[in-house]
Steps between C-alpha positions, in 0.01 A plus 500: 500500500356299783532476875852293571318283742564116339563140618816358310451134486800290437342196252810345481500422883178333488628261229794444714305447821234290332832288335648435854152377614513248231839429614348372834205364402685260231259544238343828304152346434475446872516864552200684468584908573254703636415822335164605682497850636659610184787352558552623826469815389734473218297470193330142501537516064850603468566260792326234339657519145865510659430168738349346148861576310680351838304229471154483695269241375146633720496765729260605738233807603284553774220616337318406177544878358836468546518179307261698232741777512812281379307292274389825292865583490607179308592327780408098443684285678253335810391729710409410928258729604534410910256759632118370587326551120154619507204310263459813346866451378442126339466619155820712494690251618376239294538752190835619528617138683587582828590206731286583800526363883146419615408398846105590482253282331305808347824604322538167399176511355569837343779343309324193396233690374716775307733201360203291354386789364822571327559119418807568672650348810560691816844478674487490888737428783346419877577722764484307821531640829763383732553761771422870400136544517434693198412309138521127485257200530559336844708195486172239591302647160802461254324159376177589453641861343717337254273196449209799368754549203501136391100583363648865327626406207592864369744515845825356516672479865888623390677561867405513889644731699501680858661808666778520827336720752871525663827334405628643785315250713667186420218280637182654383699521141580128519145402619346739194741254297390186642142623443556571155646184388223291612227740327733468150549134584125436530422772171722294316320193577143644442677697145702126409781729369795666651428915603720778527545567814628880669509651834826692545578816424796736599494396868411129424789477212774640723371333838489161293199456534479352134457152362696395190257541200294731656457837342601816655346819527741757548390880532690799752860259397485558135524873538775451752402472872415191729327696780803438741505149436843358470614419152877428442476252248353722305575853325219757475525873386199743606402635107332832610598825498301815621612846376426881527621827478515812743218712368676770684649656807437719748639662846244568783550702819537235781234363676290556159221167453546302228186263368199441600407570895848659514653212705889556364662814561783661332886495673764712489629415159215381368427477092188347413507349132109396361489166341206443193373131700291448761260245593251479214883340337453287756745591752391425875408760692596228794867530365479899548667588762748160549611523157797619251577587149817526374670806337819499352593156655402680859163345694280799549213500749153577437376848639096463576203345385472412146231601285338301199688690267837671668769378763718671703877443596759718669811515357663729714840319523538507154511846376585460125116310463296686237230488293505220231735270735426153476330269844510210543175344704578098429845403362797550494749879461846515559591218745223531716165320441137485600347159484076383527620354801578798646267684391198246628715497785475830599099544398415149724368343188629241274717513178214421268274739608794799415532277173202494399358873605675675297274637243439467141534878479881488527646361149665211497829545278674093450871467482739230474 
């Protein structure tokens, strides 16, 4: 027996979605799925090992323990670890062959060091920054920074890359481009070889913001949304859902306070059923209040402030609700459906953030 709190993810969608983004981009290789977060909250191993059968050659993490965390779970295939590493890191990654994207000279050091030491060769990529303000060397240093890698002989510059600060503005988007392709122009000249090169993700790949040969970095579109972007030449299908069941359910006088600080009141007619989630699951107390559920194919409004472990809903107008009954908090009942974008929506956040915070507490059960 356990609580009947779980996350149902769909696997088979994610293949699917990951097999129309390959459809796009032309070319599997070029597509390098992101997984970071744990997979966008749907279990970054599981994830991983499906995208492998569909046919992922690399894949990529944010951090280095999430690189470590797929590695000691068989996974072998390249692995992009696109967060800033630390130093403290270099040995890791050197040990269990992470491909790492450096833009400091003390983790290039780091690396260097923990590579010789292995007589082993580090993989890097160059993050360069065109336009976002956050990790990247600036566009002037890119020759000395790659030049420094010509005297490491235990580091080998792989790919250059960069990061859209908005694809919905057209023109900063295109000048980030134009910035990028004369830093990779001038790396390849101070490397003498041809790099990978990748700055678009979800937003750049559907804005076309791509270049042929480029790789791709897709993330929130492989497990079915585009945050509102348009996308109609391609077919996506969201691959979570988020269940419970009425704990049970009980009548109050009117007027009676439900949750903490009392704010909802009972109405004539009201039934108040208990619900086993709350927001140490992960769901927002910012959605309280705005939100839904769904019970028996009916949308169901929240009644008060959640608590870490319990929710509340009134189902009123549906009488025959009773203990055991199954809710719905993300996906789909009857004909009626509750989507991330709704849901992030309604709290004033975005679809990743209601992805990724659900916890690790609720089991996640794969189907498909």
């Amino acid at each position: 027996m356990c609580r009947p709190t779980e996350l149902i993810v769909h696997i088979d969608r994610i293949s699917q979605n990951f097999r129309e983004v390959c459809r796009i981009v032309g070319d599997p290789y070029l597509v390098v799925p992101v997984v970071k977060s744990n997979a966008y909250g749907h279990g970054s191993v599981e994830v991983s090992k499906e995208l492998i059968k569909a046919g992922a050659q690399h894949l990529a993490v944010s951090l280095t323990k999430e690189g470590l965390e797929l590695r000691r779970a068989g996974i072998d295939i390249p692995i992009v670890v696109l967060g800033g590493s630390f130093p403290g890191e270099a040995r890791e990654i050197v040990g269990r062959e992470l491909t790492c994207v450096v833009s400091t000279y003390s983790m290039a050091e780091a690396l260097e060091e923990a590579a010789a030491a292995a007589r082993s060769v580090a993989i890097i990529h160059i993050k360069v920054e065109t336009g976002l303000g956050r990790l990247g060397v600036l566009p002037e240093d890119v020759i000395p920074f790659v030049d420094s890698f010509n005297k490491k002989p235990f580091i080998a510059v792989e790919g250059i890359c960069s990061t859209f600060s908005s694809v919905a503005d057209k023109e900063l988007s295109e000048k980030q481009l134009h910035i990028f392709e004369e830093a990779a122009d001038e790396a390849e000249r101070v490397c003498q070889r041809p790099l990978l090169r990748h700055i678009a993700h979800t937003g750049g790949l559907l804005c076309g913001l791509n270049r042929p040969r480029w790789l791709v970095r897709p993330g929130i579109m492989l497990y079915g949304y585009t945050r509102g972007l348009p996308y109609d030449r391609i077919d996506l299908n969201p691959c979570l859902s988020w269940k419970t069941e009425v704990f049970k359910v009980q009548a109050y006088p009117v007027g009676h306070p439900i949750g903490y600080g009392g704010r909802y009141k009972t109405k004539e007619g009201s039934r108040i059923a208990l619900l086993p989630v709350g927001f140490s699951d992960g769901l927002l107390r910012s959605y309280m209040g705005k939100g839904e559920v769904l019970v028996f194919g009916q949308r169901v409004p929240f009644a008060g402030r959640s608590s870490m472990d319990w929710t509340t809903i009134d189902v009123g107008s549906i009488p025959e609700v009773q203990s055991g009954d199954e809710v719905v908090l993300l996906g789909e009942q009857g004909k009626e459906s509750i989507t991330a974008d709704e849901m992030a929506d309604r709290a004033g956040t975005n679809i990743d953030e209601i992805l990724i915070s659900i916890g690790k507490r609720v089991p996640r059960k794969y189907a498909g």
